[in-house]
C-alpha atoms as a printed R data frame, in Angstrom:
    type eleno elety resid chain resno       x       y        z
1   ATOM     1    CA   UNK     A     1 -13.413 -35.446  -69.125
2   ATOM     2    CA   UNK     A     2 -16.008 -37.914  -71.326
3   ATOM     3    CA   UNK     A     3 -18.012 -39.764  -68.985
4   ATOM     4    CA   UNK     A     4 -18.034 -43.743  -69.077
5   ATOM     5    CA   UNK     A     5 -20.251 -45.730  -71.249
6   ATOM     6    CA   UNK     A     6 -22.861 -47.120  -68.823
7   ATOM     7    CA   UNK     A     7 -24.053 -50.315  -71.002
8   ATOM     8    CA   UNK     A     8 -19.968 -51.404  -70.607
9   ATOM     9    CA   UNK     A     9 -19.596 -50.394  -67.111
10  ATOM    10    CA   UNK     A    10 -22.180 -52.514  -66.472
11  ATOM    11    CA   UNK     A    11 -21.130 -55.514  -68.767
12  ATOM    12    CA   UNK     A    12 -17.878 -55.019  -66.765
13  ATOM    13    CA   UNK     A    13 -19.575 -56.062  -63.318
14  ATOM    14    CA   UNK     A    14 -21.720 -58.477  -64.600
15  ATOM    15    CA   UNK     A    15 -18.384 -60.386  -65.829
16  ATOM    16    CA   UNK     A    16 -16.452 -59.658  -62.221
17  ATOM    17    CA   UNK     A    17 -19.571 -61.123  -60.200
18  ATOM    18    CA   UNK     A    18 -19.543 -63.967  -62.870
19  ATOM    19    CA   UNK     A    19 -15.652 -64.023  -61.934
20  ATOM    20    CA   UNK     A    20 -16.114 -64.197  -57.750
21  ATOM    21    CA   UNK     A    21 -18.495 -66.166  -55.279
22  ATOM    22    CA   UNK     A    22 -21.113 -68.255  -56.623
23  ATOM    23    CA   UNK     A    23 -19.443 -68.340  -60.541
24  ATOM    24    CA   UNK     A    24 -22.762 -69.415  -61.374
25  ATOM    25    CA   UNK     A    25 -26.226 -67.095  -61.196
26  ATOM    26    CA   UNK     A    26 -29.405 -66.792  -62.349
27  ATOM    27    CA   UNK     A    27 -30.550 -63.834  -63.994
28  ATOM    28    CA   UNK     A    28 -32.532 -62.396  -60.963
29  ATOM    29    CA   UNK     A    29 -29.400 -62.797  -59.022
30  ATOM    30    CA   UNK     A    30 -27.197 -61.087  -61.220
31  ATOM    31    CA   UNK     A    31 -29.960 -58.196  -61.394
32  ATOM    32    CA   UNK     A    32 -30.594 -57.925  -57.601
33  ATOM    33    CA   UNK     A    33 -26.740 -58.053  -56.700
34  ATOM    34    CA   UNK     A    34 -25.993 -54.855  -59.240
35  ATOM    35    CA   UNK     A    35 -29.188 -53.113  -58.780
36  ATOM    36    CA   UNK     A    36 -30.239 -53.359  -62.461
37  ATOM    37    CA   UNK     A    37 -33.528 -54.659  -63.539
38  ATOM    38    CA   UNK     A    38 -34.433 -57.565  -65.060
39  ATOM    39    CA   UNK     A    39 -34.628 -56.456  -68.467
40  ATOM    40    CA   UNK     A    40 -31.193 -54.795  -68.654
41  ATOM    41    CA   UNK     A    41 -29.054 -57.394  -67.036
42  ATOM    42    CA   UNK     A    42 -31.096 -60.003  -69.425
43  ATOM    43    CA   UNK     A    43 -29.986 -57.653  -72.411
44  ATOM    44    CA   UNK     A    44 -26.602 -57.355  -71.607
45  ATOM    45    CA   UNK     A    45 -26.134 -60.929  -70.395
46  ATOM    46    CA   UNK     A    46 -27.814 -62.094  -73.998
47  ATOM    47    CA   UNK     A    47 -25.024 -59.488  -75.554
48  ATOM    48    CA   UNK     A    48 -22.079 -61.294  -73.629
49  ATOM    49    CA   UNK     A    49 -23.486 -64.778  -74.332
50  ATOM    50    CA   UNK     A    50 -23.317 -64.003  -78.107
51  ATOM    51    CA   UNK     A    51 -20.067 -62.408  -77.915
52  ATOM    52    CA   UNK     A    52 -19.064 -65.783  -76.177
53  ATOM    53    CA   UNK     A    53 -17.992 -63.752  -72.905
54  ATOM    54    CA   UNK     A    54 -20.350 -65.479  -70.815
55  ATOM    55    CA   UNK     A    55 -21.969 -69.401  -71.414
56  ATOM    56    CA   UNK     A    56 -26.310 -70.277  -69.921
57  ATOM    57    CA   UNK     A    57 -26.333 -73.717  -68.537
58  ATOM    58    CA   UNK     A    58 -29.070 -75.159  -70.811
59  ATOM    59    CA   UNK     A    59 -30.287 -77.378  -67.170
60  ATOM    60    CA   UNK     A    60 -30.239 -74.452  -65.377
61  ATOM    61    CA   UNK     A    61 -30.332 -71.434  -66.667
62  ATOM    62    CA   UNK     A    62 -28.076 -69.703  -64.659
63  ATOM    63    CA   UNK     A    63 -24.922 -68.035  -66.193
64  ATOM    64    CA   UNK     A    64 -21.000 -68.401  -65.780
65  ATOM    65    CA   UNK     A    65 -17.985 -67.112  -67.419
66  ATOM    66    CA   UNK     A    66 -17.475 -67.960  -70.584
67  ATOM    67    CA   UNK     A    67 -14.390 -70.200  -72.877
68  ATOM    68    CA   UNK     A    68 -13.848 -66.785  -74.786
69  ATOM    69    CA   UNK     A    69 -12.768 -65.160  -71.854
70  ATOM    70    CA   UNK     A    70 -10.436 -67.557  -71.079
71  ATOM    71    CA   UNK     A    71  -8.699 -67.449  -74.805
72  ATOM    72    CA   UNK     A    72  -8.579 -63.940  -74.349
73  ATOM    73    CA   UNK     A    73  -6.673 -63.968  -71.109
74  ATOM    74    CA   UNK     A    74  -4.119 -66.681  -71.958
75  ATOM    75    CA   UNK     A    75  -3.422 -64.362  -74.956
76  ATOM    76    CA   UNK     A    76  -2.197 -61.735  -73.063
77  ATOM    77    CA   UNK     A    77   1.334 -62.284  -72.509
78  ATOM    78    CA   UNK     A    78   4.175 -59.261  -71.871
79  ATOM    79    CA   UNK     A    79   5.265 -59.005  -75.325
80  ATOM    80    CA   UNK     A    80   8.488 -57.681  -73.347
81  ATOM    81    CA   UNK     A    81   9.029 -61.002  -71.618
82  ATOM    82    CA   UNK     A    82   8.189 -62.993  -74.735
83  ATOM    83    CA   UNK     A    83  11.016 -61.021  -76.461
84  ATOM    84    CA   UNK     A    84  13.257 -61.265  -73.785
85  ATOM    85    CA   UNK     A    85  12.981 -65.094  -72.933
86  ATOM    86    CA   UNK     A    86  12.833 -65.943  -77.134
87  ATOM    87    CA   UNK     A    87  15.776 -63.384  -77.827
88  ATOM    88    CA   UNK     A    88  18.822 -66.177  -76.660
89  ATOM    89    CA   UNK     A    89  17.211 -68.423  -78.753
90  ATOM    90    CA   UNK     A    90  16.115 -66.504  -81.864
91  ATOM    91    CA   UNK     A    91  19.941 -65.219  -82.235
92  ATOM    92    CA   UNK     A    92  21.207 -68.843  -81.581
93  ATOM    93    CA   UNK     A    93  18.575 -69.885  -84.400
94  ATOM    94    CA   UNK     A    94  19.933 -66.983  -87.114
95  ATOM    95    CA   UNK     A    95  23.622 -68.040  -86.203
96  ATOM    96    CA   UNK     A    96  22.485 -72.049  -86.924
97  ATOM    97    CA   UNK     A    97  19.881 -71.005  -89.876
98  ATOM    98    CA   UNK     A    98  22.076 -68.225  -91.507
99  ATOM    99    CA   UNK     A    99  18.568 -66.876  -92.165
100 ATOM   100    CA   UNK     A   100  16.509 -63.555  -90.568
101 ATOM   101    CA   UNK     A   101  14.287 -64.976  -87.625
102 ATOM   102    CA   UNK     A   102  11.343 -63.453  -86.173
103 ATOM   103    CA   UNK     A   103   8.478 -63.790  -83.216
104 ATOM   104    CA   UNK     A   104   5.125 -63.178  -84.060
105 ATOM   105    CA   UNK     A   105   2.102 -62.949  -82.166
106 ATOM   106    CA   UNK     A   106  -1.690 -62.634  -82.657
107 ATOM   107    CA   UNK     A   107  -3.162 -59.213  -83.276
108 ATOM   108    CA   UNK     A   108  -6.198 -58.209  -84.603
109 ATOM   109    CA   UNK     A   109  -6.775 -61.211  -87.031
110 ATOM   110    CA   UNK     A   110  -3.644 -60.939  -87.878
111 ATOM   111    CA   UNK     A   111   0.596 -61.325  -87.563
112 ATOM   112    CA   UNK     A   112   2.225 -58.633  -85.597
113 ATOM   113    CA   UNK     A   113   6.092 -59.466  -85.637
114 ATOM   114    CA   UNK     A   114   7.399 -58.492  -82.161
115 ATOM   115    CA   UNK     A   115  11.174 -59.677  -82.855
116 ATOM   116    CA   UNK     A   116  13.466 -59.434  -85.963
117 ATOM   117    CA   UNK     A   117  16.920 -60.988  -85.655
118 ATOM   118    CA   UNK     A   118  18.628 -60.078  -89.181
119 ATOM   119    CA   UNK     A   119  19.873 -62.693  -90.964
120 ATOM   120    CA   UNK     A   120  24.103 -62.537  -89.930
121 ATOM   121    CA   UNK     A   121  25.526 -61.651  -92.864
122 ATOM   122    CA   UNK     A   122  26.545 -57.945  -94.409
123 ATOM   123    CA   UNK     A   123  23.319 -57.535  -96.135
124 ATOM   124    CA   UNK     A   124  21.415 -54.283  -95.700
125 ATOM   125    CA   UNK     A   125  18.385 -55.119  -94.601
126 ATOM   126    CA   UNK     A   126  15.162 -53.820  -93.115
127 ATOM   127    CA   UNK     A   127  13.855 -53.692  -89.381
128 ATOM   128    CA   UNK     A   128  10.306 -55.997  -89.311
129 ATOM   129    CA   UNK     A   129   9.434 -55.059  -85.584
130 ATOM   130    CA   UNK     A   130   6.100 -53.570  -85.385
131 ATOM   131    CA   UNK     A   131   4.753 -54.836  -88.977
132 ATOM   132    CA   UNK     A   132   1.629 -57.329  -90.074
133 ATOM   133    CA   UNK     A   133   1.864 -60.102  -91.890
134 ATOM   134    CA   UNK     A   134  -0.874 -62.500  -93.534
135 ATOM   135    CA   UNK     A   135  -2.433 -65.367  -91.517
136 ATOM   136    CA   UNK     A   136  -2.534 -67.445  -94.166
137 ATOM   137    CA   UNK     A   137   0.126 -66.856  -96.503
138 ATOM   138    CA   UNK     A   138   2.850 -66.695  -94.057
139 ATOM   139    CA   UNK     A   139   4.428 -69.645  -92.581
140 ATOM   140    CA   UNK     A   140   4.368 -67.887  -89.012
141 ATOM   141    CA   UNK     A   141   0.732 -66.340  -89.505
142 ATOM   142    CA   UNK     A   142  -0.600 -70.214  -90.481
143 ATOM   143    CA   UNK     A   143   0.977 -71.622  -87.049
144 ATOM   144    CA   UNK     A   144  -1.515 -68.958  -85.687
145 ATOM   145    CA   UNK     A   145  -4.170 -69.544  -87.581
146 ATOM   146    CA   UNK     A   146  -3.457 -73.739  -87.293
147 ATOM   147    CA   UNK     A   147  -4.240 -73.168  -83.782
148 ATOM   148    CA   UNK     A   148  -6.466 -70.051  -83.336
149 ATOM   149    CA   UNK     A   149  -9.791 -70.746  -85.715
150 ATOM   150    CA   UNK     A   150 -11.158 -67.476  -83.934
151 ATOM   151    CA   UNK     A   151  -8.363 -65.701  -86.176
152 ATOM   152    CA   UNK     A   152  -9.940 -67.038  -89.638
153 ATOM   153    CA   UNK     A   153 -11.572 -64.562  -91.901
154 ATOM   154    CA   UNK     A   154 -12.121 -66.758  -95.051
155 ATOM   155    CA   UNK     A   155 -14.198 -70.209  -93.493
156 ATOM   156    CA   UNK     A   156 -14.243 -72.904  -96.171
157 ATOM   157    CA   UNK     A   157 -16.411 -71.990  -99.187
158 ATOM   158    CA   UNK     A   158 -14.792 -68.268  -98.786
159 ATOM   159    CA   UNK     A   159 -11.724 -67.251 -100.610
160 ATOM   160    CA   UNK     A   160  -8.628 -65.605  -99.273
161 ATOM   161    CA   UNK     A   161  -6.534 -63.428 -100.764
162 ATOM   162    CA   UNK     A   162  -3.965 -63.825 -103.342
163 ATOM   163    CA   UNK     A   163  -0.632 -61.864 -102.668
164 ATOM   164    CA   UNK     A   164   1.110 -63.566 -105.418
165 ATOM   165    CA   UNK     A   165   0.092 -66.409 -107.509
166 ATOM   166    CA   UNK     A   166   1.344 -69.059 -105.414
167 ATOM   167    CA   UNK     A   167  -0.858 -67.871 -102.363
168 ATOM   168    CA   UNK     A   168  -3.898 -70.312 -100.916
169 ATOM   169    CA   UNK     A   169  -7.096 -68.656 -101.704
170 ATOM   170    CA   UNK     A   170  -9.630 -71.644 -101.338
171 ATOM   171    CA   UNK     A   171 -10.694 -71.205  -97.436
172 ATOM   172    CA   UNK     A   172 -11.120 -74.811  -97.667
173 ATOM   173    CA   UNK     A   173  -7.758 -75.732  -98.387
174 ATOM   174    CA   UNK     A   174  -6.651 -73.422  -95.923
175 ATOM   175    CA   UNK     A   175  -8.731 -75.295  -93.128
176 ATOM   176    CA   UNK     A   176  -7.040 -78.475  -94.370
177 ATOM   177    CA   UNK     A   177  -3.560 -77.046  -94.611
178 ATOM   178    CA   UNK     A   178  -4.704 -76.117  -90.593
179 ATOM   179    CA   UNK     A   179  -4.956 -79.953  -89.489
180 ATOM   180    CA   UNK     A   180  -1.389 -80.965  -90.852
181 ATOM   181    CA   UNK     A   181   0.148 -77.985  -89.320
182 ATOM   182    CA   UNK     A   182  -1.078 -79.373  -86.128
183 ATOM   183    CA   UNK     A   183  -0.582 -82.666  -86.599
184 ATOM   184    CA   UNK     A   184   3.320 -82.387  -87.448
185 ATOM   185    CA   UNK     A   185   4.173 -79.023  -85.195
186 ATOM   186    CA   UNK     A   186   4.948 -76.919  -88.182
187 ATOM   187    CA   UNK     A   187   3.633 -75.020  -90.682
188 ATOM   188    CA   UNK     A   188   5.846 -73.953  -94.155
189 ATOM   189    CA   UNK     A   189   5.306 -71.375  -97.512
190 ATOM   190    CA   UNK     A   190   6.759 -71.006 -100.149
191 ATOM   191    CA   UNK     A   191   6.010 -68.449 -103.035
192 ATOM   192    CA   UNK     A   192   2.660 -67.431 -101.343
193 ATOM   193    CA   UNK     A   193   3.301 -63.957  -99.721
194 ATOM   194    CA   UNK     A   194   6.218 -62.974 -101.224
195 ATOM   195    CA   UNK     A   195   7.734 -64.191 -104.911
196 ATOM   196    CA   UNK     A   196  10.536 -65.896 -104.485
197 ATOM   197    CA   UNK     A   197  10.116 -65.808 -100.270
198 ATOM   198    CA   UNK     A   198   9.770 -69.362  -97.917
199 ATOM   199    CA   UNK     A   199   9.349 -69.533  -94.506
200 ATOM   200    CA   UNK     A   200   8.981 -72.213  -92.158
201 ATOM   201    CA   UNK     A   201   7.323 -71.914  -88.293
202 ATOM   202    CA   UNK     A   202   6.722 -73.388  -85.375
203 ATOM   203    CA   UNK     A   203   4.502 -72.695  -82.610
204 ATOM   204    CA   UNK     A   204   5.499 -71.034  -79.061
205 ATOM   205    CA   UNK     A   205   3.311 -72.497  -76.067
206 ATOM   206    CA   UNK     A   206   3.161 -71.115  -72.195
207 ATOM   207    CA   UNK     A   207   3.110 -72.961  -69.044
208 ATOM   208    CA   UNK     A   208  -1.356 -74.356  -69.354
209 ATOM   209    CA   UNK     A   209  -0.207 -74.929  -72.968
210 ATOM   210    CA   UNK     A   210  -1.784 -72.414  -75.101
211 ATOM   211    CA   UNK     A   211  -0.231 -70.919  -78.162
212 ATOM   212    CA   UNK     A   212   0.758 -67.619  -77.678
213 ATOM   213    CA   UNK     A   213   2.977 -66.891  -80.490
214 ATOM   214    CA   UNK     A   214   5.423 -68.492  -83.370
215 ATOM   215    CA   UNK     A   215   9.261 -68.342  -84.282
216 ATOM   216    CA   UNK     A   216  10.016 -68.877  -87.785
217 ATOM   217    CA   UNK     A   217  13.009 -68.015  -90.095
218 ATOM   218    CA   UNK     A   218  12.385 -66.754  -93.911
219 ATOM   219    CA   UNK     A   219  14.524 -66.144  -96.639
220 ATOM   220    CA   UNK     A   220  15.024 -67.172 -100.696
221 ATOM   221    CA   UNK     A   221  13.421 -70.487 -101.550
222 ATOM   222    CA   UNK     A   222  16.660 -71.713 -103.499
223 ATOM   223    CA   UNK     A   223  17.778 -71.723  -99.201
224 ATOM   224    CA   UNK     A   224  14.858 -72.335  -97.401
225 ATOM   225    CA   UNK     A   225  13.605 -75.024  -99.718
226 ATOM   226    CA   UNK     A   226  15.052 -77.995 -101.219
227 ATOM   227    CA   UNK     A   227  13.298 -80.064 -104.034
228 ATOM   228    CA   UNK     A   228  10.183 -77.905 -103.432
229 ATOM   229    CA   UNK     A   229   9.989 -78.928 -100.042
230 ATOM   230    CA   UNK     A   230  11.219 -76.923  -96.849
231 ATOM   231    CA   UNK     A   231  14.629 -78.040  -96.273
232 ATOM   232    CA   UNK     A   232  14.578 -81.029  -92.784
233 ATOM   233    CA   UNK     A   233  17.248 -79.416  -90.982
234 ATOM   234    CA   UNK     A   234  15.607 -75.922  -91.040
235 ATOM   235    CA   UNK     A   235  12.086 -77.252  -89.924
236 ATOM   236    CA   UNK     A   236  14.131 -79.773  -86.913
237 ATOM   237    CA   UNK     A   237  15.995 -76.050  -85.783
238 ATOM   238    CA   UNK     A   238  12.781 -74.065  -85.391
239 ATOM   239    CA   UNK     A   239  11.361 -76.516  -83.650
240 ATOM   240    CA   UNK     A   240  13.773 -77.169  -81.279
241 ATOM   241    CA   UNK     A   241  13.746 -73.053  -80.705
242 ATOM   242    CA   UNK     A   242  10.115 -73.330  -80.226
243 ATOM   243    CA   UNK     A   243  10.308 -75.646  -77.760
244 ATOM   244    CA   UNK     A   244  13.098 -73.925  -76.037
245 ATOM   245    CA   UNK     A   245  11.069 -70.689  -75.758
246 ATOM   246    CA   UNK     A   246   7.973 -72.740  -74.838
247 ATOM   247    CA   UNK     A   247  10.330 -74.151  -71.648
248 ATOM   248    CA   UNK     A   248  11.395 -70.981  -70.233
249 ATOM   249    CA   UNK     A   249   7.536 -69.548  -70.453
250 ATOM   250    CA   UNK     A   250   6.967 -72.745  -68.293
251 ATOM   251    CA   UNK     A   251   5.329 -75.094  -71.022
252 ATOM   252    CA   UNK     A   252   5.963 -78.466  -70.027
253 ATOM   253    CA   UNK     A   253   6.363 -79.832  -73.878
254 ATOM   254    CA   UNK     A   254   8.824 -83.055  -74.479
């Protein structure tokens, strides 16, 4: 049986006697209560501060837990619940949309697709479940993205890359695209990871409000798109399954 790695062991109970009493302590505290000496709780609590795992008081000195800790654990959700609260709604969607539908949540900077509701017609098509997509060339990846800025690879002045010639490269227009997809509650594409593909995508929330995943339903543009332009009626139906999902995690959305 390997043994474990000290240095993480202890960066483990630094972060659970961050988590309990006090919630605040100064680095001869933290050393004293773990046995450790100054110069390895100091190098490890540097490590977790640059990692954004733990936050220094500039006044004080004295440590806490930190905001990255917190994204991480809203993240978490039982992809198994997710599926199973979304799944009345993602079929009701494909019945109104006459399109495929799927759930997709962060993973690893990137899309992982968790649900696939085929589009309800005779078509043979292909089981998504289990498969990345593109952050920023996918309508369901740029809801992520929109709202995650920890997921972006390509800051502005960085390029991205192009799956197909239609597909944002310029990190900077990608940051814009972000603050419109935010503003109005969806994000669309068209042409930009697939030719001749469109999506459209809203955001899933849980009950403190966090994003935790996205619905969206893809297909042709000729169907998805009208004018160059994602058609209303598709956009006001993912949204209103977005919200629905959101409710039943416990979001409190209007």
């Amino acid at each position: 049986m390997s043994r474990p790695i000290q240095s993480l062991t202890r960066a483990t109970a630094i972060l659970r006697l961050l988590a309990g009493g006090e919630r605040r302590l100064g680095l001869a505290e933290v050393a004293t209560s773990l046995g450790l000496a100054k110069a390895t709780a100091h190098g490890i609590l540097r490590t977790l501060r640059e990692e954004g795992l733990v936050e220094q008081d500039p006044g004080s000195s004295k440590y806490q837990l930190g905001a990255e800790l917190l994204r991480l654990g809203h993240s978490y959700l039982d992809v198994h619940e997710l599926r199973a609260r979304a799944r009345p709604w993602t079929d009701d969607l494909a019945h109104v949309s006459q399109e495929a539908v799927h759930l997709g949540v962060p993973h690893q900077h990137g899309l992982l697709i968790v649900d696939h509701v085929f589009r309800p017609d005779d078509s043979r098509q292909a089981l998504d479940v289990g498969t990345m997509q593109p952050l920023h060339a996918t309508a369901l990846g740029k809801v992520l993205l929109a709202h995650d800025p920890s997921l972006r690879r390509n800051p502005p002045g960085r390029t991205c890359e192009a799956l197909t010639l239609g597909s944002p490269t310029d990190g900077a227009d990608v940051a814009a695209e972000d603050v419109l997809i935010r503003e109005r509650g969806w994000a669309g594409s068209m042409d930009e990871a697939w030719a001749g593909t469109a999506s459209v995508a809203a955001p899933v929330h849980d009950r403190p409000g966090n994003v935790v995943g996205t619905v969206g339903v893809s297909g042709p543009v000729e169907r998805i798109c009208d004018g160059g332009t994602v058609r209303p009626g598709l956009v006001s139906a993912v949204r209103d399954t977005a919200r629905a999902i959101s409710r039943d995690l416990g979001a409190g959305l209007h």
